[in-house]
C-alpha positions, 0 to 999 in steps of 0.5 A: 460312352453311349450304349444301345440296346434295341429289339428287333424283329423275329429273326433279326439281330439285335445288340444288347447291354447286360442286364437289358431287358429283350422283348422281341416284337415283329417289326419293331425295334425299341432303342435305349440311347444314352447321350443322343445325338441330335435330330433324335426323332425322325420326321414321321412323328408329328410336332415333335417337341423341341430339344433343350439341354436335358436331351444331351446329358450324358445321364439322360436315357431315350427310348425310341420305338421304331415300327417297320422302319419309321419311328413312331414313339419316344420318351426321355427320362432325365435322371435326377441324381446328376441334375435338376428335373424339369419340373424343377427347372421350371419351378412347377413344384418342389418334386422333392420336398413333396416325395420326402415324406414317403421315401428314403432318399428324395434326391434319387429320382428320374423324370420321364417326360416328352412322350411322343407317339404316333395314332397308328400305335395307339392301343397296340402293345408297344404302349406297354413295351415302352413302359417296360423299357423305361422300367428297366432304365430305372432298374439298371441306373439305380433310380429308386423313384419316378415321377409322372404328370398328366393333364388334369382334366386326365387325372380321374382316368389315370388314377384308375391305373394308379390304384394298381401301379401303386402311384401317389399322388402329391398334388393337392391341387393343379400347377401351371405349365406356361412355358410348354401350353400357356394356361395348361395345368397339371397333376404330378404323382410318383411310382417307387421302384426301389433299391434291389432286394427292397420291398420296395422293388418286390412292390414296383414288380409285382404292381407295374412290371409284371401287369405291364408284361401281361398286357404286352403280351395279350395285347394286339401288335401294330400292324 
């Protein structure tokens, strides 16, 4: 069975699932969807990426920002207690043979991937937004991990903000990603958000939650 839950516009009435996290917003509605249907993402996003089978699952979650009508961001989160991530299916990297280490169950683990945003929200506090909703995914489908790649080139920038999210990194050294960008390399780092009552949780809330509220909240909305 597939639930939505979205925010709307001040004055408009949104549907919610228990435990959803609402943020109101003026002119922006964010979707979670599970099992999405097809043709997701509208054509006001530029060179969306192609739909494989992981967009389908019934254990995949989608976030999708609307402003003013037209989509202008969206990410999936494939889950993987119930299938292989893509990371994995690609071979990239043993996700989680490298995670094992530093956390108690390596198996229960999400991939958000395939982040798509249009330049007129960048800078904006749907940035934000977006990573509160994918928070909460994580929380409300017990998902105690989550993995996260960049570019390499990109990788000192990110690691300013991983110092504060609380973010290891497990790659020594960048993996190819041929299937996508031939030649494209990679770094991959992972977040722990733990099981309720954790100190893990108390951690994910305190180093990525509440920073990620805050800058929702000074940050300037879209216009």
């Amino acid at each position: 069975m597939r639930r939505v839950a979205r925010s709307e516009g001040r004055g408009g009435r949104g549907e919610e699932s228990e435990k959803f996290l609402v943020v109101r917003l003026r002119d922006v509605c964010v979707a979670l969807i599970f099992a999405p249907p097809t043709n997701l993402i509208p054509s006001p996003l530029s060179l969306p990426p192609p739909q494989d089978d992981f967009d389908d699952l019934e254990s995949t979650g989608h976030v999708l920002i609307r402003h003013k009508g037209r989509a202008v961001a969206s990410t999936r989160i494939v889950n993987g207690n119930h299938t292989p991530l893509e990371a994995e299916k690609y071979g990239w990297i043993d996700v989680r043979g490298r995670i094992a280490p530093f956390v108690n169950n390596p198996n229960n683990i999400a991939e958000p991937s395939r982040v798509v945003a249009c330049r007129s929200i960048r800078g904006t506090n749907v940035v934000p937004l977006m990573y509160l909703h994918c928070l909460d995914w994580f929380m409300t489908n017990n998902i105690e991990n989550f993995i996260g790649m960049c570019n390499t080139e990109a990788r000192p920038l990110i690691e300013h903000y991983s110092k504060w999210a609380q973010a290891k990194w497990i790659t020594d050294k960048p993996f190819t990603a041929n299937e996508f960008i031939k030649g494209r390399e990679l770094d991959m780092c992972f977040v722990s958000v733990g099981d309720k009552g954790s100190k893990e949780r108390e951690n994910m809330l305190l180093t990525n939650f509440a920073p990620a509220f805050a800058a929702y909240s000074l940050m300037k909305s879209p216009k």
